[in-house]
Structures are given as C-alpha cells and as structure tokens.
N, C-alpha and C positions, 0 to 999 in steps of 0.2 A: 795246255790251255784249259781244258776240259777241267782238268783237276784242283786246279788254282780260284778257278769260278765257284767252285765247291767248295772249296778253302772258304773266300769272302763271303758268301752265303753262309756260310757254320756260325762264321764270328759275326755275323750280322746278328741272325737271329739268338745267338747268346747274349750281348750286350743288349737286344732288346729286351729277353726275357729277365735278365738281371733287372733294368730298368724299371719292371715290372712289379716285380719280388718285393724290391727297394720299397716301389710305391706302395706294395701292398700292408707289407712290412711297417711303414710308419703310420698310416693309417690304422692299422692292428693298435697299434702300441697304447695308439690315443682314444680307439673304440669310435672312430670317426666314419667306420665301415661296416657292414654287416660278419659279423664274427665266421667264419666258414664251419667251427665244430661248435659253436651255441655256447661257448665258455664265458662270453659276455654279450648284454646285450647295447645295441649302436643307440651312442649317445651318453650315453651311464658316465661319461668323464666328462661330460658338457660339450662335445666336441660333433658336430654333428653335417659337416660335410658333405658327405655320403650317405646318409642316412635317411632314408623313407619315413615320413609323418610317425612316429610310436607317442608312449608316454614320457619320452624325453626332448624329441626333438622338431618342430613344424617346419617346412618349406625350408629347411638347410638349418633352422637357427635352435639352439637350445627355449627350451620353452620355460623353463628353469628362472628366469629372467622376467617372463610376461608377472602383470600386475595380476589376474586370475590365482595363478599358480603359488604366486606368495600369499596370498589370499590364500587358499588351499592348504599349505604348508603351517601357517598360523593358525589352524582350526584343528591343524591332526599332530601338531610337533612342538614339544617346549620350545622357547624360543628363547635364547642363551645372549645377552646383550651385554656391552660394556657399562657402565654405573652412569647411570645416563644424568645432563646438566640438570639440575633442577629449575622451574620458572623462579624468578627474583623476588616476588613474593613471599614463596614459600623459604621459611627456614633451612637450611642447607645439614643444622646439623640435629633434625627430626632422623634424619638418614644415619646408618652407619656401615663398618663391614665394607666389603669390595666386590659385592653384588650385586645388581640389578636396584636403582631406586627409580619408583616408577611414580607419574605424575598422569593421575586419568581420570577419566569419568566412569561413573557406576554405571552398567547398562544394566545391572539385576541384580536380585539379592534373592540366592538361594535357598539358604537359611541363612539360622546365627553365625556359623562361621564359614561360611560360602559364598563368595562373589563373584561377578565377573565385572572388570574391570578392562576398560578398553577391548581391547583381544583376546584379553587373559583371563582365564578361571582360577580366581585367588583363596587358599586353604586358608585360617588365621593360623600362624605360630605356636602351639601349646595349648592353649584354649580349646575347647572340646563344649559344644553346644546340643540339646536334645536330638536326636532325631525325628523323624515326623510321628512315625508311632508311639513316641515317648513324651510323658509328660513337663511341659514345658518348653516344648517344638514353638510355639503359636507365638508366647510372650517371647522368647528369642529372638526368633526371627524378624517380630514386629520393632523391636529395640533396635535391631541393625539398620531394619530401612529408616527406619525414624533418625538414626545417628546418620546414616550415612545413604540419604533420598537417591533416587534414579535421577542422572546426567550431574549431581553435584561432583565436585572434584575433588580425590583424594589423592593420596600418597601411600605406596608403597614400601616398605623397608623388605627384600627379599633377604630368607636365612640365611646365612654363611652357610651354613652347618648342614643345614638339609633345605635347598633349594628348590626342590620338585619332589613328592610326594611320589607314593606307586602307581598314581592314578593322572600321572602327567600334571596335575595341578602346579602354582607356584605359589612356595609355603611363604610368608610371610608375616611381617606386622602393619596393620595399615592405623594409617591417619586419617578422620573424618574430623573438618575443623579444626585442623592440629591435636585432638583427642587419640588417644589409644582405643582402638577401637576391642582388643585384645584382651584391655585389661579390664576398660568399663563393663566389660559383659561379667566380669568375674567379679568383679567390686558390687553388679547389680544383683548378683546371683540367680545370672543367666545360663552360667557357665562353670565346668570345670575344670583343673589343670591336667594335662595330658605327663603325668612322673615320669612316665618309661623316655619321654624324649627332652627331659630337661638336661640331660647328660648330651643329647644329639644336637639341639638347639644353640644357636649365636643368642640368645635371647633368656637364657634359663639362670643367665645369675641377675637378670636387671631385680630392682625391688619389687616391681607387683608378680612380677614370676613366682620370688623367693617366700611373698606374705603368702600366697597360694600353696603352698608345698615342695617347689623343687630347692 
C-alpha cells in the first residue's frame, strides 16, 4: 500500500511538472514571459501576457498599439505605406510608380530641397540646392517657401528607385499647385542636377531631368 501511494504521488507530480514546462514552453516561444537566459526580451513579439511594464509592453498590453508610441515610431522610422487614394481634386495622374503618393501640408521648409511635410521629412528627387554656407542658400530656399507656403497642400510622388535616402528622409518629387517643385527650382537656377543618381532615380528620364543633364 505504502508503495502504490508513492507510485500516484510520482505520476502526480510528473503530469504536473509537464503541465508546467508546457506552459512555460509556449509562453517562451511567443516571448510573452520573462526569457529565463536573457536570449530575448518579454514583449519583443507583441505578446505580452506575462510581462512587467518595459519598452514593449504596459499593464499586460503591447504598448506598440497606443497613439504616443506611433507617434514615437513616425519621428524615429521611415514609414513604408501602400500608394495612398489621392483627394478628388487632385489629379491622380501628377502621381506615378508604385510608391507612396502623399497628399499633405507643408509644416516647414528647410531649405530649397528640404521639407517636411505632414510627418515626413521630404529630400527633392535629383535636384540639389545650395547649402546654408553656400552662395545662394537664401534665394533657394526663399523660392521653396514662396512656391510651396507653410500649411498649403502638396503632393508627393515618392522614388521608385531610391525611396529613402541615408539620412531616413523620403526622396521624392513634390507638387506645389500642381507645379514641379523639382524642376522649377532648376529652370530658375536655383538648383542643380544631382548626375550620379539619374541612373538611381524613377524620375532621371522625365524632360526637365534630361534638359539638366541626366
């Protein structure tokens, strides 16, 4: 009898500790647990269960989700979109390519070829404008705001070709007024053409590209 008690006690505590493993085991997989050798940190798959408040996850929930954190995410991370509807207004075929076309308002103008637009920090496409310690920074840049004022609405055409720059920017061609903002700078001789990336560019065989040099 003695020994039989000791039997069901064995197999008790086996099927519990399996039960255990089990549970531990799946939680592992999804990182919904605190990792036991640090191999991953709890949360990091969005899963967050188990998990103590960190940089992924608050009171059980991914934090990945809250409006802050996307927020957050849009100021540190290119932001990769499907070719978004244009408003009805606007020309549909200003746009081209199977990239991002973006409909926003200017919130600044950095220089001649540097915006930000909505969320985004927009490069121009090929176009190449003074820098600030360079002669003709001032008339540049004063051209851009004047084509394309703070809260007016533009349009985006992002590259095919080279979509984001080294510097996380998103390269593009933009519309002010339905004008090429791109080219007018180069027609006004605000601006030069950038050769080395007319070969990289969706944009290096259109005509005001080609009258410039590529």
């Amino acid at each position: 009898m003695k020994y039989l008690a000791l039997f069901l006690i064995s197999i008790l505590l086996l099927s519990t500790t399996n039960f255990v493993f089990a549970h531990r085991d799946g939680c592992h997989s999804k990182h919904s647990c605190q990792s036991d050798t640090g191999s991953y940190e709890c949360g990091d798959k969005g899963y967050c269960s188990e998990c103590q408040d960190n940089k992924y996850c608050k009171a059980g929930e991914p934090i990945s989700y809250s409006k802050d954190s996307q927020s957050r995410q849009q100021k540190t991370e290119p932001i990769i979109l499907k070719k978004q509807v244009l408003h009805q207004k606007t020309s549909p075929a200003l746009c081209i390519g199977n990239t991002m076309c973006i409909q926003g308002k200017v919130k600044s103008v950095v220089d001649g070829d540097t915006l930000y637009i909505d969320s985004y920090k927009v490069r121009l496409s090929l176009t190449n404008t003074p820098e600030k310690d360079q002669k003709g920074y001032a008339e540049a840049t004063k051209f851009t705001k004047t084509m394309c004022p703070k809260d007016s609405v533009v349009i985006v055409d992002q590259d095919d070709k080279q979509p984001f720059d080294s510097f996380k920017r998103l390269v593009g061609k933009v519309y002010c007024s339905d004008k090429n903002l791109n080219a007018e700078l180069l027609y006004k001789n605000h601006a030069s053409i950038m050769k080395k990336y007319c070969s990289k560019s969706e944009f290096g065989k259109e005509d005001w590209a080609k009258k410039f040099g590529c």
